[in-house]
C-alpha positions, 0 to 999 in steps of 0.5 A: 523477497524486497524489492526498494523501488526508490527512495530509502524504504521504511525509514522516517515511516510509521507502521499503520494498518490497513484499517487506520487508513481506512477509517483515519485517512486524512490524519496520515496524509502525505506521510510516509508509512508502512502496512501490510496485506495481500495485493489484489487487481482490478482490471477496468479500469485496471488498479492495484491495491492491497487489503486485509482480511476486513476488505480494508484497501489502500490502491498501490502505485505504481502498478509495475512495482506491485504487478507480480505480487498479485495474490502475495501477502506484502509489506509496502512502505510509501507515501500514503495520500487521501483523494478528496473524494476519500480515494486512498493512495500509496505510492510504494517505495519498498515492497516486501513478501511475507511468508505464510 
């Protein structure tokens, strides 16, 4: 299943893994890119985010686009920015499952 929640999906994207993002953040910031992982949920304050098998975390906005894949292994593409205190954000254009 996708789901493109605006924009034109994961063209002009750059494919980067989770534990790029993590370790390298301020190197993508501001760009458009593409990872994968499995969303999970925090509940306060509520957030969203996806990971991989190393606990490496992007959070996901915005929360209605990612709130029915919870538990989902996914592909998103969007717009990746790093807060100044380090927090790692990506504003989800296009959101794929992936089968197991």
């Amino acid at each position: 299943m996708t789901l493109a929640v605006s924009g034109c999906g994961g063209e002009g994207s750059r494919e980067v893994p989770l534990y790029v993002l993590a370790g390298e953040g301020s190197a993508y910031d501001g760009e458009r890119v593409v990872t994968q992982g499995v969303v999970r949920r925090f509940e306060d304050p509520l957030h969203y985010w996806v990971e991989d098998q190393d606990l490496n975390r992007v959070e996901l906005f915005p929360h209605d686009a990612v709130a029915e894949h919870l538990g989902e292994q996914v592909r998103v593409s969007g717009t990746f920015r790093l807060g100044e205190r380090g927090g790692r954000r990506l504003t989800v254009t296009r959101l794929e499952t992936l089968g197991e």
